[in-house]
N, C-alpha and C positions, 0 to 999 in steps of 0.2 A: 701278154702279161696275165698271169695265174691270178682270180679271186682270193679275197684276203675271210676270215669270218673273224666277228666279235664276239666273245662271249662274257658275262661277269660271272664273277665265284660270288653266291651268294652263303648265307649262311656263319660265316665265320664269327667268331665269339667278339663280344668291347675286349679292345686291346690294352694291354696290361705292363709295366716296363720286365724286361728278360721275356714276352712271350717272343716264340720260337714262329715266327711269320710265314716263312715256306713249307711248313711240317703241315701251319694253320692253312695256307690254299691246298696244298696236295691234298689234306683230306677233306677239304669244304668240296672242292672242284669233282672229287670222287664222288661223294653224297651227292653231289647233285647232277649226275650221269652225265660229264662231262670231262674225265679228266686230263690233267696235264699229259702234255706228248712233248718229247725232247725235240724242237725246233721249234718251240713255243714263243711268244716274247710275253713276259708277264709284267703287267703296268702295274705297280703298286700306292697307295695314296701318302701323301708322305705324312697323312696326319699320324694314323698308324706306326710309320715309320720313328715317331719320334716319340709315341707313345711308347715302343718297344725299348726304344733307347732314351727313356726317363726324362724327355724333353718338356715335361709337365707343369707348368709351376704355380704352387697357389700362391695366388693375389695379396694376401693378406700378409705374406711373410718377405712379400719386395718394399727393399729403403727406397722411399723415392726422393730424388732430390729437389731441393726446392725448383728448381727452372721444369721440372715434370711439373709440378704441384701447378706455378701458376700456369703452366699453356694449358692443362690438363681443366684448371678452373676458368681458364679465357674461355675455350672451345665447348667445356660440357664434357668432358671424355674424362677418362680412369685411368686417375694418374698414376697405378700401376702397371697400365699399359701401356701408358705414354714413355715411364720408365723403361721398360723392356723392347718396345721399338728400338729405343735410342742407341741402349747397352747391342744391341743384335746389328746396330747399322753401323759401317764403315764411317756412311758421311750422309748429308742431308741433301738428294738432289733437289727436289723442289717443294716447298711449302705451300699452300694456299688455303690459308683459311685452318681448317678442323683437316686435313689432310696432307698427309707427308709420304713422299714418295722419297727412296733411303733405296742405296747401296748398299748391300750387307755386306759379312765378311767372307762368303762365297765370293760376290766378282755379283750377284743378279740384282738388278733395280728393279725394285718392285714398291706397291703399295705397304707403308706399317713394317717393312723390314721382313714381313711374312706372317708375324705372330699374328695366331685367330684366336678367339675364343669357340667359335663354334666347332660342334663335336667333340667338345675338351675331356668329355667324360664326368663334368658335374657344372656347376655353378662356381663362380670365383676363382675357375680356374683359367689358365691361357698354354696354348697349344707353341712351343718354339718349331722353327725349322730344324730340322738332323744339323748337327754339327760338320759331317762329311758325306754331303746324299752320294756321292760318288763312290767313298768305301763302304755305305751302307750297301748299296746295288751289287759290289764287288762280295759283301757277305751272305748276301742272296743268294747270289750265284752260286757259291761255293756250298752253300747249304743245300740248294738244287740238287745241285753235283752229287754230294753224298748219298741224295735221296733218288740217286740213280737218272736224273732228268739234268738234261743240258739245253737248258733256256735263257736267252738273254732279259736280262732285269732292265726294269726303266722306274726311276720314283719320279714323281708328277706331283706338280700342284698349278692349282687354280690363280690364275697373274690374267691381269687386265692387259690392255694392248695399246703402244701412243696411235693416233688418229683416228679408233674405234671404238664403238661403244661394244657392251659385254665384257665377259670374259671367258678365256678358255684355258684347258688342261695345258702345260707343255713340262718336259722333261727336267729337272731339275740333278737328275743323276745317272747313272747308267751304265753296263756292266756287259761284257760279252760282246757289245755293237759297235758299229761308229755311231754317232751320233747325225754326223752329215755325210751325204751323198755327193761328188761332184761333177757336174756335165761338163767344167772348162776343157777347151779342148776336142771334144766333142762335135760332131757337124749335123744341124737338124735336118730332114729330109729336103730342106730348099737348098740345101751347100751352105748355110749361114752357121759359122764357127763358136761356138759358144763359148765366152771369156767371163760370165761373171754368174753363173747359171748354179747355185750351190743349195740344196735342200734339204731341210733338218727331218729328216726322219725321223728323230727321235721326239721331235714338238708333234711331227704330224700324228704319230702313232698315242702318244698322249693324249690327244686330244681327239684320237677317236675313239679311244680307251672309255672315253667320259660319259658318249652314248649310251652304255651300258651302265654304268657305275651311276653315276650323278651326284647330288648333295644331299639328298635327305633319303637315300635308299635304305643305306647301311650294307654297300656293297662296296668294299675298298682296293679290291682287287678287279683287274679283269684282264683278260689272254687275246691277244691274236695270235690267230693262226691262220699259216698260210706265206707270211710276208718273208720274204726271202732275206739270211741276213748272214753276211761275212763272219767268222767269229776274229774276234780279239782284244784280249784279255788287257791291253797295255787303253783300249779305250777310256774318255772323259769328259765330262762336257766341258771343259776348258778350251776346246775348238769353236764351243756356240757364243762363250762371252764374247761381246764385243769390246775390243780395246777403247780405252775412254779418247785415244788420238786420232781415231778413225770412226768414232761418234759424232755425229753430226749434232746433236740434241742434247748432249751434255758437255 
């Protein structure tokens, strides 16, 4: 098996809604004597991502309805945000306390439905998830494409984990790859057949995305290169949700 390397694009400008995101790596990734090479996989941050796609919203201008107002005055939290959790989540899987863990209308359970305020781009502001990270990745690509480079896209965000502490990058969208790998079928070197053996490359790759990038760099991009990767286009991460019937824990 071939070494993989990491690198991040540093450099790139606060991101703005209509900026043009793969024009902004190509030429950060140049400037900084590393550039793209077509069998790249490029990780993007999806705060960014929804910064491009006007997923911004100030605080001030959300109706919050009264059941925001009081959890929002029960708990100490901003019942603007409490608001835009709610509107962003499917359903509530579990409460406790000042924390809500929400099903979005993607299919991903996560903490808050997603919405951050950090990195918003000012004060009073709050960060949504992309409405489609999946066609966003699919416009990456094609944006690549134009610009002469054939690299698979992955948009990533930051999601806590059930029976761990931390948290880490995983894929939220993706474009060009599969997203999982399968060994079923498969026989290890002991002759033992492998039946349940399936690994997300695209969480794994995300998340080593992150070593380079991190949270308060102001590095939102970053590349590996090296990692070997099938192309196709019909890819999404709708293979990684897991069905609520074959969840254990919800």
């Amino acid at each position: 098996m071939a070494g993989i390397s990491i690198f991040p694009v540093p450099g790139m400008p606060e991101i703005t809604k209509g900026a043009d995101l793969p024009k902004m790596a190509v030429d950060a990734a140049a400037a900084a004597g590393t550039p793209l090479r077509s069998g790249d996989v490029v990780i993007v941050t999806s705060k960014i991502v929804s910064k491009a796609e006007g997923r911004v919203v100030e605080l001030a201008t959300v109706e919050v309805s009264e059941f925001s107002r009081r959890y929002a005055e029960k708990w100490e939290k901003e019942p603007a945000i409490i608001e835009l959790v709610l509107r962003e989540a499917k359903r509530v899987v579990r409460q406790l306390g000042p924390v809500l863990i929400t099903e979005t209308h993607h299919g991903f359970v996560c903490a808050n439905s997603g919405v951050d305020q950090s990195s918003s781009g000012g004060h009073g502001l709050a960060v949504l998830l992309p409405v489609d990270p999946d066609g966003s990745a699919k416009g990456m690509r094609a944006r690549f494409k134009e610009l002469g480079l054939d690299v698979a896209v992955i948009v990533s965000d930051t999601f806590g984990r059930p029976w761990r502490e931390g948290q880490t990058d995983i894929a939220i969208g993706i474009s060009g790859m599969d997203p999982l790998l399968s060994y079923i079928g498969q026989v290890d070197p002991h002759g033992h057949v492998f039946r349940v053996q399936v690994l997300s490359h695209a969480d794994e790759l995300a998340g080593a995305a992150e070593l380079v990038k991190g949270n308060i760099s102001r590095v939102p991009v970053a590349v590996i290169r090296g990692h070997a990767w099938e192309p196709n286009e019909e890819a999404t991460m709708r293979s990684v949700i897991r069905d609520s019937e074959r969840d254990l824990f919800r």
